[in-house]
C-alpha positions as CSV (number, residue, x, y, z in Angstrom):
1,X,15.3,-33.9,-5.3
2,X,11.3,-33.9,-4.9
3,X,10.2,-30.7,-5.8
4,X,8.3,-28.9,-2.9
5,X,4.9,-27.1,-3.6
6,X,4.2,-23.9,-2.1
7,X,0.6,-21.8,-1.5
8,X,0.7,-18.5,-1.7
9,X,-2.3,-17.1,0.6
10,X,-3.3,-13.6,-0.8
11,X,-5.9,-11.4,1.4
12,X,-7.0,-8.4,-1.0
13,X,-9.2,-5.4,-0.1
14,X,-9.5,-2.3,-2.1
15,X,-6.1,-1.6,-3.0
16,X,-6.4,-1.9,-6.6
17,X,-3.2,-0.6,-7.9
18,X,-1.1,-1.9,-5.1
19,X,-1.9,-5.3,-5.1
20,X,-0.9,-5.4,-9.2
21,X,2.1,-5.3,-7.4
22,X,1.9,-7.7,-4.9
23,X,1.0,-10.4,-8.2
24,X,3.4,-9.6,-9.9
25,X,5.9,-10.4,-7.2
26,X,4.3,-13.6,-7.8
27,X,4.4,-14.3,-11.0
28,X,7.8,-13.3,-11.2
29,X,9.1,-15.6,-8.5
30,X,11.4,-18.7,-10.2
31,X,10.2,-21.4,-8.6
32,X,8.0,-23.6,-10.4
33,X,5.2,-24.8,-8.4
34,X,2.9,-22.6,-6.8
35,X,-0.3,-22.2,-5.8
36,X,-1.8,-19.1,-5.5
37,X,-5.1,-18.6,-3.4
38,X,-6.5,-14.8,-3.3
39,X,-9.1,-14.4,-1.3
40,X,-10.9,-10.6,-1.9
41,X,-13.3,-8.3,-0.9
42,X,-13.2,-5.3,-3.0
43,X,-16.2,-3.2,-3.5
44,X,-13.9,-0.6,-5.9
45,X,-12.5,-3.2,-8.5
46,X,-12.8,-6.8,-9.5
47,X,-10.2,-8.7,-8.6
48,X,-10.6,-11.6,-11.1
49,X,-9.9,-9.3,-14.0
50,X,-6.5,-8.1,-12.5
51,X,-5.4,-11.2,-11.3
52,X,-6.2,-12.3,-15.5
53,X,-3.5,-10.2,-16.3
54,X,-0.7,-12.1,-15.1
55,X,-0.1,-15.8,-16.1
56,X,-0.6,-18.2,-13.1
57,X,0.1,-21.9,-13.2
58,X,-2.8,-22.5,-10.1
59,X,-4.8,-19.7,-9.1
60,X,-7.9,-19.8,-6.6
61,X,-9.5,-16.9,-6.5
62,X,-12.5,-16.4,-4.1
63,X,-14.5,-12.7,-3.4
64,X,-16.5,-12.5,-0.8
65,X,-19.5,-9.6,-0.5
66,X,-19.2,-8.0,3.0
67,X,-21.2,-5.5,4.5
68,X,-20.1,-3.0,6.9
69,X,-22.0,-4.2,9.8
70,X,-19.6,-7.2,9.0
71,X,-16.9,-5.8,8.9
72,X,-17.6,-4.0,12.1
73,X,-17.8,-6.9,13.8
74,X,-15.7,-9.8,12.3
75,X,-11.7,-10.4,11.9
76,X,-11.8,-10.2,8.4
77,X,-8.5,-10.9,8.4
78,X,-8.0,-14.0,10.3
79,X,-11.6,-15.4,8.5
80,X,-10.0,-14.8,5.2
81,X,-6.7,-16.4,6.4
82,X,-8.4,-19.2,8.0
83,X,-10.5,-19.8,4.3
84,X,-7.1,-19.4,2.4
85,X,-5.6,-22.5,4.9
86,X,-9.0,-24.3,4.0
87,X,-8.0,-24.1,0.0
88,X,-4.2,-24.6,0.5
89,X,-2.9,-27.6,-1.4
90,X,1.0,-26.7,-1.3
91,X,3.8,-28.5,1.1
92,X,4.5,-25.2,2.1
93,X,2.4,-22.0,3.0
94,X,3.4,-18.7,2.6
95,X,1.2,-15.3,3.2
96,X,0.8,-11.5,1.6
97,X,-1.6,-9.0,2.1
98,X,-2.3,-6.8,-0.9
99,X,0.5,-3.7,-0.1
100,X,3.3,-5.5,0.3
101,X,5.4,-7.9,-2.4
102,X,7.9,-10.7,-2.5
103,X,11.8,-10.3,-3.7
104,X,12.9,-12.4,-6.5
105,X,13.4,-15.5,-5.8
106,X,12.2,-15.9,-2.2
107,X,9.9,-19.0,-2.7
108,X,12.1,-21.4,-4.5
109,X,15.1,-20.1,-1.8
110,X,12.8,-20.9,1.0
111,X,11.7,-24.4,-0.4
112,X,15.6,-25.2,-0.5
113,X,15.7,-24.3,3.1
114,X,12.9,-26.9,4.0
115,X,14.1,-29.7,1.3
116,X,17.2,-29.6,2.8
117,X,16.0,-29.3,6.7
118,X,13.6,-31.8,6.8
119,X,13.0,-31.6,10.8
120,X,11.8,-27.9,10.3
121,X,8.5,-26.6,10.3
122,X,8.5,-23.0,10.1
123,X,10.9,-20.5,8.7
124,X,11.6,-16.7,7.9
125,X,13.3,-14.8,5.6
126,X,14.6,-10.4,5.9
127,X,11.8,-8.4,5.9
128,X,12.7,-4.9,4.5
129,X,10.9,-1.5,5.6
130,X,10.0,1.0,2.5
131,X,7.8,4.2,2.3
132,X,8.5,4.4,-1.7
133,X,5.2,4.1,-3.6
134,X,6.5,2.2,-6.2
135,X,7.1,-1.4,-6.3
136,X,10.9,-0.8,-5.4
137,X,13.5,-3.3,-3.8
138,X,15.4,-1.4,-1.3
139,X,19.3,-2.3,-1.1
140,X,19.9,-0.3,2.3
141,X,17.4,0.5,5.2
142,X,15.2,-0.6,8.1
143,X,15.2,-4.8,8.1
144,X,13.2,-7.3,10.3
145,X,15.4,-10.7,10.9
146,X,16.9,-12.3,13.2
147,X,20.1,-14.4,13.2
148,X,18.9,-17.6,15.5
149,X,15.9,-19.3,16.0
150,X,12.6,-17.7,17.4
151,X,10.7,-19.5,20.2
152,X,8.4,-16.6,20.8
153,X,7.1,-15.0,17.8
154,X,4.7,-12.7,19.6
155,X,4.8,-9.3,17.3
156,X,8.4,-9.9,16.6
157,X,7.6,-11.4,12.6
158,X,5.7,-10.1,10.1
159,X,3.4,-12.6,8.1
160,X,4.8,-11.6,5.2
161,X,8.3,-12.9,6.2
162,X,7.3,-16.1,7.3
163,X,6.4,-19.5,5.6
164,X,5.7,-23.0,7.1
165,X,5.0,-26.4,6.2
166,X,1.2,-26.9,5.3
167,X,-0.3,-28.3,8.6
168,X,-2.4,-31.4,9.0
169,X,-4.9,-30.0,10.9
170,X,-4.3,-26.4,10.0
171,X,-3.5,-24.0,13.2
172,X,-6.2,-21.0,13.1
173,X,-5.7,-17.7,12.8
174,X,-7.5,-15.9,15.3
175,X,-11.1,-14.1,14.9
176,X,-12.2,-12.1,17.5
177,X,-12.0,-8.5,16.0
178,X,-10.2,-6.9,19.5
179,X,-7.1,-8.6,18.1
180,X,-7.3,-7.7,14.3
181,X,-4.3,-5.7,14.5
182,X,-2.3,-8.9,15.9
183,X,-4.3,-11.7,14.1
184,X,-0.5,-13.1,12.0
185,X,1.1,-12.3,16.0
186,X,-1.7,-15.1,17.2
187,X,-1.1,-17.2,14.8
188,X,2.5,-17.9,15.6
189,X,1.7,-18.0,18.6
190,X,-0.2,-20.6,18.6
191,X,2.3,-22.5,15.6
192,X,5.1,-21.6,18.2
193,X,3.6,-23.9,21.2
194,X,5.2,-26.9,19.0
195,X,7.7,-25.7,16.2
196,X,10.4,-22.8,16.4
197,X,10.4,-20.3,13.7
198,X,14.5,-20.7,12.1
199,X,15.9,-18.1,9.9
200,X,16.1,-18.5,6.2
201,X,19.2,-15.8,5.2
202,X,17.7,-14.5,1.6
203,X,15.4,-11.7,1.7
204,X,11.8,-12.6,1.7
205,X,9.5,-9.3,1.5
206,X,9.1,-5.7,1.0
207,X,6.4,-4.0,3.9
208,X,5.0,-0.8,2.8
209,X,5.1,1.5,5.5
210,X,1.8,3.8,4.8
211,X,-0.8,6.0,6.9
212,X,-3.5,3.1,5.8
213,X,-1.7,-0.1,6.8
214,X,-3.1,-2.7,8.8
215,X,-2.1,-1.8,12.4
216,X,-2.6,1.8,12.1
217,X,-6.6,1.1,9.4
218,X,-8.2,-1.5,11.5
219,X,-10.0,0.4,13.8
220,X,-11.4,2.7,10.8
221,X,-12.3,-0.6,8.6
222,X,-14.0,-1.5,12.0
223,X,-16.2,1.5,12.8
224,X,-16.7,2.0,9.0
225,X,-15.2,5.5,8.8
226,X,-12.4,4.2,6.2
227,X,-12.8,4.9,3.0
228,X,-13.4,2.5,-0.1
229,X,-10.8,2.9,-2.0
230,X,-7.4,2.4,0.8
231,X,-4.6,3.4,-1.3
């Protein structure tokens, strides 16, 4: 079979002991071809030497300076997104923000799923809920999946869950910063106008559940009352 390619878009800012996590998930995965595209803005650590401490077979990394008036007024999220589709060379696109991680083996199962369903586009795998600290794989708990295919994505899966073919022109995440929170709910949105989202039964993701997360942070980051370091 032709092997399939994947890009693994990584946004990263100030969580400098999570995000060890969130590369090693990466490293460890089994499958054999991946990209990996990090795209930072850390102000509390360099991201170049962590990301030198695990063994990558193709890793672009890009930091980007941003000041708070920026940040105040910019999507950071869906810019950095929108750069990491800009840099993507896989068949496939997957996506992780720096406090969550990948199970074992979710990459190579999901490239299975599309070289084996060749009329698909977009996929997602179980999404598993944990408050631990630690890089932990839960075996019981709160799960985000669904058994049939998704027309309407709309804040029902996570980013982290999800992976689609590499599109030729990309779709954009969005960046207006009323809709940080939302940007990945957008996104499908917009993927979703021409390609259902099917289910791939393996599980995919670990989301940390956290007083700092995205949805609950983004009006801090905004207003700049949030502090440096996020963990």
């Amino acid at each position: 079979m032709n092997p399939v390619k994947v890009t693994c878009i990584l946004a990263s800012y100030n969580r400098p002991r999570w995000i060890r996590h969130a590369l090693k998930s990466i490293a460890d995965q089994d499958h054999p071809d991946i990209q990996l595209v990090v795209v930072d803005e850390s102000t509390s650590f360099d991201v170049r030497s962590t990301v030198s401490d695990f063994r990558f077979k193709e890793v672009d990394i890009h930091h980007f300076d941003v000041s708070r008036d920026e940040r105040a007024r910019q999507n950071r999220l869906g810019l950095n997104m929108n750069f990491g589709l800009s840099r993507a060379n896989g068949d496939l696109v997957s996506f992780l923000c720096d406090d969550d991680y990948y199970y074992p083996g979710w990459l190579s199962a999901a490239a299975r799923f599309f070289r084996e369903n060749p009329a698909i586009q977009a996929g997602f795998g179980i999404l598993r809920y944990s408050r631990d600290p630690g890089m932990v794989y839960p075996e019981a708990g709160k799960t985000r999946f669904f058994d049939g295919p998704v027309a309407n994505p709309f804040c029902v899966l996570d980013h982290n869950q999800v992976i689609h073919r590499r599109f030729q022109p990309a779709y954009a995440w969005p960046t207006d910063p009323a809709v940080m929170g939302d940007s990945d709910a957008h996104y499908f949105r917009s993927i979703s106008k021409n390609h259902v989202f099917h289910p791939i039964r393996v599980m995919a993701a670990v989301k940390r559940l956290h007083a700092k997360n995205l949805q609950r942070d983004h009006a801090a980051i905004r207003n700049g009352t949030a502090s440096e370091v996020r963990e």
